[in-house]
Structure formats: C-alpha cells, structure tokens
N, C-alpha and C positions, 0 to 999 in steps of 0.2 A: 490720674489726677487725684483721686482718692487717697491713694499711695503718700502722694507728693503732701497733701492737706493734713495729712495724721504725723507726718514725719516733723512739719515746720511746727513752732509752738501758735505763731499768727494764723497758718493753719487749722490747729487744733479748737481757737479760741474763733474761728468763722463757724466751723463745725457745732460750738456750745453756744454760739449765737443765734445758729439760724435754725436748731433744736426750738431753745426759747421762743425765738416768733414763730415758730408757726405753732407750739404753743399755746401762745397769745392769742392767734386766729381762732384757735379751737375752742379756749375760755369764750373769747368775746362770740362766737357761736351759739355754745352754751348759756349764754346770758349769766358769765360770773367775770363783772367788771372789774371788780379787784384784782382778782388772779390773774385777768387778763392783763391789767394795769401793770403789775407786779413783771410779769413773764417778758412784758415788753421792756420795761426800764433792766432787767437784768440783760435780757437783748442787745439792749443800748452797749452796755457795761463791756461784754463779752465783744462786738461787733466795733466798738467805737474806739477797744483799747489800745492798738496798735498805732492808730489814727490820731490821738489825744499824745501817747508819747512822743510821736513825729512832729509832731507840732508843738511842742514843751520845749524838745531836743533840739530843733532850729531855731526854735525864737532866744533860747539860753544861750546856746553855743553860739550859733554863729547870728545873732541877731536878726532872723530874718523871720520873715511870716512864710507860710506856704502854703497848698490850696486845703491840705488836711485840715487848719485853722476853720476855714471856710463850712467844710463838712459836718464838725463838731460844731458849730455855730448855731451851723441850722437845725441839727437834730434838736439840739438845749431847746431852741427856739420853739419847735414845732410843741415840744414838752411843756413850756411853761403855758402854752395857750390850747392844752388840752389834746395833741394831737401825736401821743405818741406812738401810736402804730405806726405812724407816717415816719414818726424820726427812726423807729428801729428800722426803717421797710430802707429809708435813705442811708440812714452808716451800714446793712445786707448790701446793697448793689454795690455802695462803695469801698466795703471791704475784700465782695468779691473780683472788682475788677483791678484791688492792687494785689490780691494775690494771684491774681491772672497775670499782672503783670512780671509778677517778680517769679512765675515760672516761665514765663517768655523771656526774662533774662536768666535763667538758670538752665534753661532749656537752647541758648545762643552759645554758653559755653559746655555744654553737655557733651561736644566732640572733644574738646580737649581735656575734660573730665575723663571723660573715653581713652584717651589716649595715656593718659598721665599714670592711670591704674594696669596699666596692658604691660610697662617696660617693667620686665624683671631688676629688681631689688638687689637680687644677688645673681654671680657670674661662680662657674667652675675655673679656676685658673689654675694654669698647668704648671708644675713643681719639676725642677732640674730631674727630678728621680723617671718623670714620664707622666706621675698619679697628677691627681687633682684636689684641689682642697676650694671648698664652696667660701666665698669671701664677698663680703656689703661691694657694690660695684663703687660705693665712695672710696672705699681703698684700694682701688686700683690706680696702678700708676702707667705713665707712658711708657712703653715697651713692652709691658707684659703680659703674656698672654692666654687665652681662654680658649675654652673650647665651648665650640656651639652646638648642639646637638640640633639633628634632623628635625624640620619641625616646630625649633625652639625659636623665640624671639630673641633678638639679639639685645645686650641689657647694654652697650656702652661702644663709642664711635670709635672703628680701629680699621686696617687693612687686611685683605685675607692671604692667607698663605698657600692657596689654590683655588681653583676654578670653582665657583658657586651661583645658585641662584637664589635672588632674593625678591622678595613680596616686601615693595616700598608702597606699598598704598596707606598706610600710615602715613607718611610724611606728605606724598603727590596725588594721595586720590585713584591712581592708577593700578589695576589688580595686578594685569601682566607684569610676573616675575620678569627680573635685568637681570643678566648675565654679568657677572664680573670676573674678571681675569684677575692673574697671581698679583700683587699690588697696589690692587683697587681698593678704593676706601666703600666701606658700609655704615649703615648708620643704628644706631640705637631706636628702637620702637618698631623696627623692619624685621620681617621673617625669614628664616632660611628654609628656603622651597625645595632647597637640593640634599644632599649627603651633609654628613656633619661635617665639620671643618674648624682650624684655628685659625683664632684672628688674634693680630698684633695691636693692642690697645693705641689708638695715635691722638684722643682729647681725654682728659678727667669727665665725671660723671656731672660738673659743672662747667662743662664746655661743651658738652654735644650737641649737634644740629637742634635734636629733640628738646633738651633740656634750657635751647635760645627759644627754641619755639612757643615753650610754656611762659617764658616770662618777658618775652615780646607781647603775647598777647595778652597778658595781666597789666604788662604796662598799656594795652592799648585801651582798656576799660576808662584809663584816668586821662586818655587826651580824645577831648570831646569835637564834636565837629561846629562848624560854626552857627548852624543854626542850634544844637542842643546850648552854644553858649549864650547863644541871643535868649529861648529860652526860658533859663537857668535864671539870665541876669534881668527879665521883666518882671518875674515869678513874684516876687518879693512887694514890687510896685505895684503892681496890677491888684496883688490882694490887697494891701493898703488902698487901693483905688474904689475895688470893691465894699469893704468895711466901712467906707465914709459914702456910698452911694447907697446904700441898705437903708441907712437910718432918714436920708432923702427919701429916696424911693418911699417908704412909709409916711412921710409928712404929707408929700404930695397926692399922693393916694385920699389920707384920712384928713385931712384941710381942705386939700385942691379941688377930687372931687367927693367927697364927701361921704367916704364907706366908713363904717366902724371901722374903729381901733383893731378889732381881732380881723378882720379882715384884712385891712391892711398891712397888719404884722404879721399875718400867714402870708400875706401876699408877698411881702418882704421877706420872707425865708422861702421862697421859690426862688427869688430873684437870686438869694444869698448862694444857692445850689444849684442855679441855671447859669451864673456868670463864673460862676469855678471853672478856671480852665483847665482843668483833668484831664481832657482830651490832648488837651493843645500840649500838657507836657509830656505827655507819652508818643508826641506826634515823632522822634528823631531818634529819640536812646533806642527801644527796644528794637526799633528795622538797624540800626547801626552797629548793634553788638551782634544781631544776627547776620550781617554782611558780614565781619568779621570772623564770627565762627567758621561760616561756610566758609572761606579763602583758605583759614586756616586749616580745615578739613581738606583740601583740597592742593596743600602746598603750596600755599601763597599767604604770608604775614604779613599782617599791616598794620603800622605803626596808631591806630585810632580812628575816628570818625574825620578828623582833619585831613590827614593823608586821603581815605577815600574822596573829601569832598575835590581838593586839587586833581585829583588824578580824572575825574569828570569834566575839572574845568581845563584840562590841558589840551595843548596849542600847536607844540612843537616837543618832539621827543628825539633825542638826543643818543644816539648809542654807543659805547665801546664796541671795537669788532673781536677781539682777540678773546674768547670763552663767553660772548654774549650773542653774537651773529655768526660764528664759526665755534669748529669745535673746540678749537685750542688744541687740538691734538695731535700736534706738530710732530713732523717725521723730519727727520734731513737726510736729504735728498741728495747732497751736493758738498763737498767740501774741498778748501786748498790750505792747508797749514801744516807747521812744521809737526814733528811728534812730541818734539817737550812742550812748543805751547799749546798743544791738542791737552796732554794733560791736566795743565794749569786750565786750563777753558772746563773742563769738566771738572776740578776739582772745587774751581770758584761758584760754579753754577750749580752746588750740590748746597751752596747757603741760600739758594732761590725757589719760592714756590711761585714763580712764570713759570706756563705751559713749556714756554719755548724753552726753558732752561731744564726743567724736566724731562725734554723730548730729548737734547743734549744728554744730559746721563744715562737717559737709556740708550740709545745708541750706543755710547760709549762706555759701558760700563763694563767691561772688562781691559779698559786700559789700563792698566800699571801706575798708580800714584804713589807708591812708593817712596821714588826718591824724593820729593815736595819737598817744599818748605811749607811746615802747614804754622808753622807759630805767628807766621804775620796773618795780618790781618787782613780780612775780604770787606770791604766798603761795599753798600746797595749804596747807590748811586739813583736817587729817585727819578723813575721816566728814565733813564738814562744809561741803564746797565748795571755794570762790577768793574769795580776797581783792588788789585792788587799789586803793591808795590808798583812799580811801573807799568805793570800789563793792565787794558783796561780792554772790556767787549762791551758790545753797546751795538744797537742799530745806526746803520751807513751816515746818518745825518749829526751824529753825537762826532763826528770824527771830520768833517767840514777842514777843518784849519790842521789839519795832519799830515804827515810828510806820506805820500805814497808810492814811493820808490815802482813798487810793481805794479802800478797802474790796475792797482784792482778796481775801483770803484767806477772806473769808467768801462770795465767787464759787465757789471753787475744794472749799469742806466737801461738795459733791455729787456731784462728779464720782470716777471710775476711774482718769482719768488720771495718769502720775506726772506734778509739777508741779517744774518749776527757777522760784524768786524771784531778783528781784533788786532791789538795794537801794543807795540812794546817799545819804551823811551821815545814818543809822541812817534812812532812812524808804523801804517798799517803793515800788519804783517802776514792776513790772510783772512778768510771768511768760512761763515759756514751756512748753507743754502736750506731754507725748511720750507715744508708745503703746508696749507690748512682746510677745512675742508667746512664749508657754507653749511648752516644746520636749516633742514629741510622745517622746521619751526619755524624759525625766523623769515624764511622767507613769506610764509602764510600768515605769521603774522605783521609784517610789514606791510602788507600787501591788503590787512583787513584795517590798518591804522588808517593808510590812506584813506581808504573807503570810507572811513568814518571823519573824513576831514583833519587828522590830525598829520600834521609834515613830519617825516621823519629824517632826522641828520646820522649821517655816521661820522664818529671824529676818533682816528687811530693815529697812531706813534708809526705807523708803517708807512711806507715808503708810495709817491704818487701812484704808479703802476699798479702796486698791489692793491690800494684802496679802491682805486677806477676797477679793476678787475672785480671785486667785492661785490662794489655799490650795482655794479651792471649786472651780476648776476641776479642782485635782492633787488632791482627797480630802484636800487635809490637816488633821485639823483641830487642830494644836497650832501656833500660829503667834504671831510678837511686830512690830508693827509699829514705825515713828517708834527704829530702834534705831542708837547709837552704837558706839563702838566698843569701850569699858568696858562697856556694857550686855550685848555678847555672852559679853564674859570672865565678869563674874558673872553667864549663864544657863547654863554650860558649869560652873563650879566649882561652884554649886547644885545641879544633878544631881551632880556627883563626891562634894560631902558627902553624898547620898544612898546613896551606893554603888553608882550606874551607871557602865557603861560609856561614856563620853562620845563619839561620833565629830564631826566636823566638815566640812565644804565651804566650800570657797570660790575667789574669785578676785583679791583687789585688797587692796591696803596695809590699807586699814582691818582686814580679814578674818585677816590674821598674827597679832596675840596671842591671837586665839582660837584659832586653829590649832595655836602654839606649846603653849598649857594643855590642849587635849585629848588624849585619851588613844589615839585613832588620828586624824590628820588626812588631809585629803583637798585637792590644788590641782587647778586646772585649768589645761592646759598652756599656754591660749591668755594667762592671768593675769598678775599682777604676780609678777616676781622673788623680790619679798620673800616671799608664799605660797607660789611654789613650795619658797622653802629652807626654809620652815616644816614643810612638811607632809614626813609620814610616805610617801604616796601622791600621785603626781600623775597624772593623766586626763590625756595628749596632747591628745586634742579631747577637745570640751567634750559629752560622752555620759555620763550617770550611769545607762544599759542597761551600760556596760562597768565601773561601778563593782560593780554586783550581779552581773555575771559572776564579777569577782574576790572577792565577798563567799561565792561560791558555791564559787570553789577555794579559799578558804581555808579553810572546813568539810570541804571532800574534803584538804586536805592534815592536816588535824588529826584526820580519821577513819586515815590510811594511817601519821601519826607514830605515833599508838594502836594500831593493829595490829601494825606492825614491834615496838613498845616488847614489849608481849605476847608476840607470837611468839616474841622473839630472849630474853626473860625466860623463855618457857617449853621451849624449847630446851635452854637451860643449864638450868636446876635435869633434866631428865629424863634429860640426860646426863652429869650429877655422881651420881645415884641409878643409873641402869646403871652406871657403870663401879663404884660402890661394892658392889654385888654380883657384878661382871666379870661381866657381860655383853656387855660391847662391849672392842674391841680399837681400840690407836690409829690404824691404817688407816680404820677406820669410824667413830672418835670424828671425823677427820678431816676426814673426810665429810659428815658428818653437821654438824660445828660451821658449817664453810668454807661449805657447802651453803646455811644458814641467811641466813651473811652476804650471798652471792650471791643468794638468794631476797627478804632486804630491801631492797639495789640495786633491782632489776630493780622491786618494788613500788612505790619511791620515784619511779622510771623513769612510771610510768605518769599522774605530775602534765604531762606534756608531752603526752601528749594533750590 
C-alpha cells in the first residue's frame, strides 16, 4: 500500500498531509497554537487538493456538483469558526478512503494488468534459409511462422505444426496443461509446457483471443450497471439537496431552538459531512469492476456491470448445440456420394469454419482437387449451407422441395446422425453422415441452471432425432429442432413478449441476431467474430461450468451491491438523527461517515475472491 501511495501523485500529497496533521497534534500538545494553526491549514491544502480539483472539474465540465463539493464545504466551514483540526482530521479520512478506493479499482484490474505485461513483444520467426530473425509480433502476418521455444510464452494466436502442451491458464484460469494436436490453434498469453515447436501464425497481433480480452474489458469499465447508473445520476441532485438543507438545518437550530450561531454552524458542518453520500456511491463501481476482473482472470469476459446485472436476472437460457452443448468435433461416420461430387463437397467446405465442415476436410483431405473449377464462386448460404454453381450441401431440411430420385432422405428419417445432403441441378444426389459428442460441462451445467431455477432451451439447425437424442442425454427437455436463423430471433422475442428474461449461447454467424435481441448474450471464444461482438459475455473456451460460475458471481455481486446500498443508506439517515440531537461531534461524524465508505470498498473487495 505504501508502494502504491508513493508511486500516485494523490498518493504522495495523503502522505504530505497526514505528515502535517499529526504535526499539528504535536504543536497543539506542545502548547504552540500558531504552528499548530499553520501545520493544520497546510494539512488542509496537501489532503483537500485532489478533492477541490474533483470538484472544480465536474462542476466546469460537466456541470454537475458531487459529494467532493460537500467535503471541501465542510472543512472551509469547520475553519472559519475556529475548528481546524476537525477540518484537516475530515479531508485525512476522506482522502484516505478515496485513495482506498481507487486502489480497489486498480487492484480490480491488476489481473489484466498481469496479463497484458506477460505476452512477449516480440516472436523468433523462421526465415526460408531455416534461421530465425527476432521481429515486433505487430509485424507479423497470417501464415508466417515462429518458433516457440520450451518454456517460452507464446507471443501471437496461430496453429502448431506438432503435438504440444500448453499452460492456458492465462486465458481459463485452469493450470493443467491441454494437449494439442498437429492443427490446433493456440493462443497468445499461454505457455508452452512441452518441447519447442512452430506455430503457423492464423490472427494479427490485433486480433488475438488475448488482445479481444484486453479491450473487452476496457470497454467494460464504461458500461456501468444499472444501479451505478441510478447512482451516478442522483449524485448531482442529492448534493444540491444537501447544500439548500445545510443553511436550513442552521436557521432551525439557531432560531428554532435557540443555540448560538457557532454552534449551529458546527452543527451544520456535521450535517454538511454526515449526509455526503460517499458511501452510497462507492456502493456498485468498485464490487462491479472487481466481478469483472475476477471473470476475466478466470476466462470469462463480460461486456460491463449491465451484462452482469441481466445475467442475475435471467429467466430462461437459450443454447446452440453444435460447439456450445457438444463438442463440434464432428467425425463422419458414413457416407454415399459420387467421387467428383465428394471433391466439390470438400473443396466448398474448405471456405467454411463449421465444425462440421472442418470434420469434412479432414476426413477428406487427401482427395484429389485438382481437376475443380475453383474460379467460381462458393456462396455461405446463412443457416443454410454452400452453394456453388449448381451444386448446393446444406442440412436434410434446406432440401425439402428437391427432386430425390434415390430416395435418400427417407434413408436417413431413422437415424441419430446429423446428416450434410447434397444436391446438384435442384436434385439430391447423396449425403454424408457425422457423429458428435455431448460435453461432459454442459451437462453439469445445465443441470446446476435448473437448480437454480433458470429453464433452459436448446434450439439447433439439426434434424428432430438428433436434437431429442441431445436434449435426453443433457435433461433438457425444452428443445426446437430443424431451426434457422429468423426461427431463433422469433423464440428469443416470444419469451420477451412474455416478460422473461431472455439469455442466449452461441457460436457461429447464423447465432448473432439472436444474440444481438437477447437481453443477456453469451459467445464462445472459440466462435465466429461476428457472436463474439454480439454478445454481452464471451466464454474463452468452450465450458458452460464457467458460464454458471459466473451466473453464480453475479448473484453474490447483487447480494454485496444490496448490502453496501443499505448499509451506506443506513449510516447517513442515523447520523443526520445524532447530530440532530448533538450527539456526535464532527471528529466522530468523521469517523463514523469515512468509516462507512471504507467498510463498502473493502466489501466490494471481496468479489475478487
């Protein structure tokens, strides 16, 4: 803390403050009132300064009052009527509990601080000759590649070119090294656990996992939750409220019932520092940036204090199956098609990052494409498949109105499998059969949503059979099969006309406008671009156990904003009621208010657990 107090300048000038008063104690001990006079007014100076610009700075700029007005108010006050030990002793508590506060918010983002200084700067990248030449990771481009050494942290998000382990606790929180095979993508800010190895560069050094994560949660500092906005926007009023009830407060005293002038104007600079509500606006921000750190520490991004509060109030949770309830790590199983259009199927599905379209060239990826025509053009077909030239694949239901000579699709009404058709001059001409496999996550936590009262839907693009098979093995049983991508927006706004809380998952193109229309969204990190900017929250990996952790802080952070809000509520009215019968003096209103503020810090503090 010491550390932190010498490094800030606000810091430095608490330190040359509270030098002074004590000081001042020591004069006025000594029985040398001047010097002690003197040591306390520079006190003031040193302790008030921070507090006087804050209050300059809001009222200039953005027109508003705030409770730092309040604080400087009362010191002046306590000074012109002889009482300035009191005023220095009042701006000491109150400067110490805002620079408590603003290491409570320095100390919320300190993991991503953590993180941001750990990814290496620069990468070895390997040169046609064999060698290496060290280059900024901002110059690096897609394709090119680095070598990682044993050890080394990985400075930029690519695939590896053999078997390695890596230490993602960086991004998931999670120590145990993951095993990845020839192909797998890694990420920037993770360690290599294993042998050295090259990796294929696959984002620029402002596109990696890591490098969304830092400015997800920059942007999440400026979208506040709704009580910080509540707040934010009485702050203003409330001190106007106060400042016209001060100079009451004093009439009714020295008129009403009949105290001196100086009494009642001390009495009114208690009141002026007991109805500051300092508590009350530290009740939300600092437990709310600290929710956020910890998620972030832990591989879970969240778009602000707002996002958490929805995800609390949520009702009904909504999932994609295909990379969010399974693994997406489609195998195929089965296949009947010709061999030219085998290649055209695997050549089209080489413009696709679908699982299933992935599983497709791997399988297939020593077929011969050769002869193609690759200069036309491949169509993504949203929800819906590939389209080229005449040949078009897609899931069984895309193909409804299609001529099918071989009677495939009525093959295919008994099976589990999800089934890719494909079709050429509107007539099917064969299929190919993939298996997927339920993630042992999702079922735990599906399974802890219920428990907590929240319904959960699955809505996939696959085929009845397979969805029922799915939902039965996960307990679910609200489920919608054969669904596009309009079909999810009107299951999401359906419930909203009802008056639920909407949440959503997902991962892929099709999955964004539902995403966007829910009222908390959910990406998955491993996902399409386009969901991650949709969503409210995004999951690093693909774990929805880490999604119910965070459903679980954001109930504890809306039990600890409830508290503070209370507390710091009931604080001030019991010390506007003492000082109204003087019971308390402003040394111990001081106390007592400052006390408070510091006591809702340190509560908010405790979301970093």
């Amino acid at each position: 803390m010491l550390t932190y107090l010498l490094k800030e300048r606000s810091g430095r000038f608490v330190l040359l403050g509270t030098g002074c008063l004590l000081a001042g104690y020591l004069c006025q001990f000594l029985s040398l009132p001047l010097v002690s006079t003197l040591c306390f007014y520079i006190a003031i100076f040193f302790l008030g300064y921070q507090a006087t610009k804050n209050a300059i700075v809001d009222t200039w700029q953005n027109r508003q009052l705030n409770v730092d007005l309040l604080m400087i108010l009362a010191a002046l006050g306590a000074c012109t009527i002889g009482f300035e030990s009191e005023g220095a002793l009042l701006l000491f508590i109150f400067a110490v509990a805002e620079v408590l506060e603003q290491y409570a918010n320095d100390r919320s983002s300190s993991a991503i601080t953590a993180l941001m200084s750990q990814v290496p700067e620069t990468a070895q990248r390997l040169l046609p000759s064999g060698e290496t030449e060290e280059v900024l990771t901002g110059e690096l481009k897609v394709g090119d590649q680095i070598l990682i050494a044993k050890g080394a942290q990985i400075s930029i998000d690519g695939t590896v070119e053999s078997a390695v382990e890596v230490n993602e606790a960086a991004l998931t929180g999670e120590s145990v090294p993951v095993h990845k095979n020839i192909g797998e993508e890694v990420y920037a800010g993770t360690v290599n656990a294993g042998q050295s190895f090259v990796l294929k560069v696959s984002k620029t050094a402002d596109q990696t996992v890591f490098s969304n994560i830092i400015r997800m949660v920059e942007e999440a500092e400026n979208r506040p939750s709704k009580a910080s906005r509540f707040i934010d926007k009485i702050e203003n009023k409330y001190v106007w409220s106060v400042l016209i009830a001060v100079p009451l407060f004093i009439a009714l005293l020295h008129f009403g019932q009949g105290l001196s002038f100086q009494e009642a104007f001390y009495r009114g600079m208690v009141f002026l520092t007991v109805a500051s509500p300092c508590a009350l606006v530290a009740s939300a921000t600092p437990a709310t940036l600290a929710a956020i750190s910890k998620g972030a520490r832990n591989g879970i991004l969240v778009k602000g204090g707002a996002a958490l509060e929805a995800l609390n109030q949520m009702e009904h949770l909504l999932s994609d199956k295909t990379g969010t309830l399974t693994f997406g790590a489609f195998d195929v199983v089965d296949y009947e098609l010709a061999d030219e259009l085998l290649a055209e199927v695997v050549f089209m599905e080489q413009h696709s990052t679908h699982p299933i379209a992935q599983a497709i060239v791997t399988k297939f990826k020593t077929v011969d494409l050769s002869q193609l025509d690759r200069q036309e053009e491949v169509e993504e077909l949203t929800g819906s498949g590939l389209r080229k030239g005449s040949i078009q694949i897609g899931k069984p239901s895309d193909f409804s109105g299609f001529a099918d000579p071989k009677g495939i699709q009525g093959k295919l009404s008994q099976s589990d499998y999800t089934y890719v058709l494909v079709s050429k001059d509107q007539q099917i001409q064969g299929y190919l059969a993939l298996s997927d496999q339920i993630r042992p996550q999702a079922k735990e936590a599906v399974k802890n949503f219920q428990a907590a009262g929240v319904t959960v839907h699955m809505l996939t693009g696959d085929n009845e059979k397979v969805a029922q098979h799915v939902a039965s093995e996960l307990g679910i049983d609200q489920y919608q099969a054969a669904m596009m991508p309009e079909d999810k927006i009107h299951y999401v706004k359906t419930g909203q006309d009802k008056g639920y809380i909407m949440g959503m998952i997902g991962d892929g193109i099709n999955d964004a406008p539902a995403l966007a229309l829910a009222d908390i969204s959910v990406a998955m990190g491993s996902g399409s671009a386009v969901a991650m900017e949709s969503a409210d929250i995004v999951i690093v990996k693909n774990d929805l156990a880490k999604l119910y952790q965070e459903f679980e802080s954001s109930r504890k952070l809306k039990r600890i904003i409830r508290e503070n809000i209370i507390f710091a509520v009931g604080v001030i009215i019991g010390l506007v009621i003492a000082n109204f019968f003087g019971w308390i003096t402003l040394p111990y209103a001081v106390l007592f208010h400052e006390g408070s503020t510091i006591l809702v810090i340190l509560n908010g503090l405790r979301m970093l657990k």
